[in-house]
N, C-alpha and C positions, 0 to 999 in steps of 0.2 A: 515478493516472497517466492519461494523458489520449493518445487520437492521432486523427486522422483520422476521418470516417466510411466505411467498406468494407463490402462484404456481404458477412455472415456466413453460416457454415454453419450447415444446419437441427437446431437444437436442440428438445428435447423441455425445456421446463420444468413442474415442479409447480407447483401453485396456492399464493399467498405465504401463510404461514404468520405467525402473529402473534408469534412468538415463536423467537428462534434455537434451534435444538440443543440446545445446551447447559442453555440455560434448563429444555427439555422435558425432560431427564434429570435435572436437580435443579432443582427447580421452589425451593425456598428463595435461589437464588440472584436469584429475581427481585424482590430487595430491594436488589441492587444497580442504583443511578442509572443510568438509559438512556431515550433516546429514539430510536422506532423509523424506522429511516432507509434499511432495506435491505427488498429482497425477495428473501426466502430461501422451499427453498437454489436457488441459483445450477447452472445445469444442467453435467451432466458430461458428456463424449461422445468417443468416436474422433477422434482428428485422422487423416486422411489429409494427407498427405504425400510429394511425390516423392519415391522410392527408398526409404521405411520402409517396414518389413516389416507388413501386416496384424496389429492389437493389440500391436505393440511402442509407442503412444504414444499417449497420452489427454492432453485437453485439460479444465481445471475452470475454467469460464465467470465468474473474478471481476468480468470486463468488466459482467457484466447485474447489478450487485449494487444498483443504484440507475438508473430513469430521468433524476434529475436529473444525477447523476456517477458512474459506477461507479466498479470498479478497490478497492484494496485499502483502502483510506481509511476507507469508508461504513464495514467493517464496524468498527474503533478506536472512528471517532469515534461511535460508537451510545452509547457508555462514557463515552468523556472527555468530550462534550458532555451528555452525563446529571450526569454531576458540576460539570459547571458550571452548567448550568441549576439544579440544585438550591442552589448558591450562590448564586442573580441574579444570574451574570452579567449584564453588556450587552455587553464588548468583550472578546473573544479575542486573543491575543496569539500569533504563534506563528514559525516562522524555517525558512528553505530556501534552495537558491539560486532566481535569478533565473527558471528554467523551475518551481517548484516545482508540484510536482500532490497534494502535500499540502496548500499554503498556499490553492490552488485549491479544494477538497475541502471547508477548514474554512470557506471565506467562503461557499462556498455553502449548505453545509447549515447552518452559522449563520446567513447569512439565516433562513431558514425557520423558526429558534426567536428571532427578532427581536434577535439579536447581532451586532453589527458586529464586523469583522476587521480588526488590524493582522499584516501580515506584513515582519517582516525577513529582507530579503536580502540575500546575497550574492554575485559574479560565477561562473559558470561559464561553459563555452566556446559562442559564440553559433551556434546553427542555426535553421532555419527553423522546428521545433519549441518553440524556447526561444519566438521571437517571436508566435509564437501563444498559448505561458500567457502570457505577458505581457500581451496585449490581453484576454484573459480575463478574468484578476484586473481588471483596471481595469474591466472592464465588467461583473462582477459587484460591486464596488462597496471592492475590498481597497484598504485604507490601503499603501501599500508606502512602506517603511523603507529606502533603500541603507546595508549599512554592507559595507566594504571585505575584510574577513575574517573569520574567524567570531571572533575575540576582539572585534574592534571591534563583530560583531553582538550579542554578550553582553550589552554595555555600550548598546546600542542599544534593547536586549530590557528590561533595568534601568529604562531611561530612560522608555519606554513605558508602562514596569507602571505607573511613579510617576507621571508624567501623567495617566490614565489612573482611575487613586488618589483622585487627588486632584478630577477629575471628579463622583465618584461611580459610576462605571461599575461596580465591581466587577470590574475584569478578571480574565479567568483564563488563568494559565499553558499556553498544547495545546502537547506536546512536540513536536519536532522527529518528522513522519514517523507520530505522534500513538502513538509508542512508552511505553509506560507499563505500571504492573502492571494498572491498568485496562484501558486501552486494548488490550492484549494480550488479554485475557478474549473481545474479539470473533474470533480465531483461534484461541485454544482450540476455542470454539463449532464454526471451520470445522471443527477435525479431526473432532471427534462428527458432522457433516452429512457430511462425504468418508463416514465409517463407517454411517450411515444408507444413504449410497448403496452403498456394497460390500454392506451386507447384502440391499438390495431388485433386487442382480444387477445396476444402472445401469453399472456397471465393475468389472472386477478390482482386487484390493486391489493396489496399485500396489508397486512395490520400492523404488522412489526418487520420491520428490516434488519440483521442482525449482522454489523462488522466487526473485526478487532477493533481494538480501542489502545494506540502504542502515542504516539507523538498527535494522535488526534485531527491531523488533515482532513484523514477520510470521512471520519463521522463528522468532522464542522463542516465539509463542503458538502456533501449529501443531504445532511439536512435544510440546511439553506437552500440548494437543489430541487426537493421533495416541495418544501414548501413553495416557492416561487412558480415550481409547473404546476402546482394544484391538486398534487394528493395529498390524501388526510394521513399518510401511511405514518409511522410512529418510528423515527430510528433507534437502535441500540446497542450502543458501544459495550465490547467483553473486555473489559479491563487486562490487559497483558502485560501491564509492566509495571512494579514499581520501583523504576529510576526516572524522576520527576514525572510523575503520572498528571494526566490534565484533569483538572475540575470542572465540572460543571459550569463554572462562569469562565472559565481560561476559555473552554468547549465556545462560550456565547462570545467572546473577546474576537476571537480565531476568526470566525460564522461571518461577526457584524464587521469586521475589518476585509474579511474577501467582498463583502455585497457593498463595502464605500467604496473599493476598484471597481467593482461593477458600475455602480450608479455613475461613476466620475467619466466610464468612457461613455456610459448610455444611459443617460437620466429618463428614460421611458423605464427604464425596469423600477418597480414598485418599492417604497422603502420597509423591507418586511424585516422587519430586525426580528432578531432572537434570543430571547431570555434565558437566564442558565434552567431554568423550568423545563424547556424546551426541549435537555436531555436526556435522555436515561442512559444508566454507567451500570450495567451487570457484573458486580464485583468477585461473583461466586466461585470464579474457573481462574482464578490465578493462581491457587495455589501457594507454595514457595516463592517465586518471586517469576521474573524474567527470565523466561528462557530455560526454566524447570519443567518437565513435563510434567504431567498429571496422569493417575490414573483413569480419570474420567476424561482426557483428553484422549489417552491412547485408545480407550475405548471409541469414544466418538470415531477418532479418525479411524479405526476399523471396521466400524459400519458404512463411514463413505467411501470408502476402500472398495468394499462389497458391494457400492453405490457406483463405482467408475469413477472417484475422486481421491485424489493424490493430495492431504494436505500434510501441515507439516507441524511440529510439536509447539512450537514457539507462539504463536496467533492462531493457526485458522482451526484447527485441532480444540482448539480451547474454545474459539470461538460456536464451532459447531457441536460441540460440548455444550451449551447456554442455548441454543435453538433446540436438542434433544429434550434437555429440561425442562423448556418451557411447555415443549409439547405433549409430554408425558407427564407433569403435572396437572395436563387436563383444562390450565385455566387461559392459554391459548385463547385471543380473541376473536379470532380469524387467519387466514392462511398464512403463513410464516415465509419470508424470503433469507434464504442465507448468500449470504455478498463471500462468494468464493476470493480470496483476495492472493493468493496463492500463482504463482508462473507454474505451466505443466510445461516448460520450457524444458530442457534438459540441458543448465550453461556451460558444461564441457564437453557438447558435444560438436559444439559452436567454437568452441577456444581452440588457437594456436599453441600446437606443444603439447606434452604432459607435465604440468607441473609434479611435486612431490612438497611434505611436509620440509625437505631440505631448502625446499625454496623460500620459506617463509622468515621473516626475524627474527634473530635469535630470542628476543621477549616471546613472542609467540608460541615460539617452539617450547619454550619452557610450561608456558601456559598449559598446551596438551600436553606435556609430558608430566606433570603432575595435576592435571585436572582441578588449576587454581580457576575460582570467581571471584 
């Protein structure tokens, strides 16, 4: 996820580490495909904030998780782009809407392993935000696909693979959001690095951990994460979409299918499965639908603005909307962590060119020009 550049508050980071967490606690696991794409871990620190009460709110910096594009992305696709490079890929193939900052995410760090990106899209609702990933992608170099709805994207995504096929490219399938049992593996990792930090006193072991909640990667590998290193912390996904929004057992499905990859390369890690019990889904800050802002979202994100944090209308906006609440309702169990999932990247300032809205397809362009979703 992608927004603005803002100045941030002063963070203490460690020096990048070659290796995730995860890896470092079972070192057999680094036989699974990956290429290294992050610099970990990513610092954690106090949020102040007007009217929170002193260590009621901490903030875990997934913003610095990559100079090229932070935000929650780099750490999946360490995974999923390890597994396709080990197939030869050449062309990625992957599907969002229109502002996507995952389809953003994978064309660029696929550039960097010499993979070209197709991304298909679909319309969400048009802001100033959308219009920015959009000259992005284009000027980081994404093939962009219009298809009209996500069944028509399917059949879009189909079409591509086999073009593609037939090429010789080798394309590989990156899931929506780059959710996958692999791709998951990279927030397992975060929960052992949050727990690296409790233990070295960086922060209090948190009560609740509060992430978006879109395609579901990040809250199914986190919790399994959390669990596996040993805190009792409580995750919570803010519901941001509904265009097939996950369930609570899709959540456990997700969870218990990254930790059978685990177990299968390293049967010393414990079999901690996860029941749909195990989630909590904050449905409050959706609003309209996907990709609608909220009032209570613009608010939030005005307060971490006045914080030193750049989010954005779509997820973390809304997200940090449901940490306010929680903690100004009073019934707050303990210190709050908000999983900043946001890039403070700036992606055109890194691209080749100036694109322009002329550069985009003609679907597209119609799209912004009458502000269809």
């Amino acid at each position: 996820m992608q927004a603005g550049p803002t100045a941030a508050p002063a963070v203490t980071r460690a020096s990048a580490r070659p290796e995730p967490a995860l890896l470092r606690r079972h070192p057999a696991l680094a036989a699974l495909p990956r290429v290294a794409l992050t610099e970990l871990p990513t610092p954690v620190a106090p949020l102040v904030c007007d009217a929170i009460p002193s260590g009621a709110l901490y903030v875990k910096r997934d913003d610095c998780t990559s100079p090229l594009y932070g935000g929650n992305k780099a750490r999946k696709l360490e995974f999923v782009l390890g597994a396709a490079r080990a197939r030869g890929a050449r062309r990625l193939v992957t599907t969002g809407g229109i502002g996507t900052h995952h389809g953003l995410a994978t064309t660029i760090f696929g550039a960097t392993l010499g993979m070209r990106t197709t991304v298909v899209v679909v319309p969400q609702p048009i802001t100033p935000h959308v219009r920015v990933q959009l000259l992005a992608l284009v000027a980081h170099g994404a093939e962009l696909v219009p298809a009209g709805n996500v069944a028509a994207a399917a059949a879009q995504v189909v079409r591509v693979l086999a073009i593609a096929t037939l090429r010789g490219e080798r394309p590989a399938l990156v899931p929506t959001g780059g959710s996958s049992a692999a791709g998951d593996v990279g927030f397992v990792s975060a929960g052992f690095e949050l727990a690296e930090q409790v233990a070295a006193g960086l922060v209090p072991e948190p009560a609740e951990i509060y992430v978006p909640l879109g395609s579901g990667g990040t809250l199914a590998g986190l919790a399994l994460g959390i669990r596996l290193a040993g805190l009792r912390s409580r995750v919570v996904g803010v519901l941001v979409t509904d265009i097939l929004p996950p369930s609570a057992a899709r959540l456990a499905r997700m969870a218990n299918a990254t930790l059978a990859l685990l177990r299968r390369a390293d049967p010393t890690i414990p079999d901690a499965r996860l029941a749909p019990a195990d989630f909590a889904i904050d449905r409050a800050e959706l609003g309209p639908g996907y990709g609608t802002p909220t009032r209570a979202g613009e608010a939030a994100a005005a307060r971490a603005r006045d914080a030193g944090l750049a989010l954005e209308p779509t997820y973390t906006a809304k997200c940090f909307a449901a940490v306010l609440a929680r903690i100004e309702s009073g019934s707050a169990p303990g210190p709050l962590l908000f999983w900043n999932t946001v890039s403070s990247v700036d992606p055109l300032r890194s691209a080749r060119g100036h694109p322009s809205e002329a550069d985009l397809p003609p679907a597209i362009r119609r799209w912004l020009a009458t502000g269809t979703t």
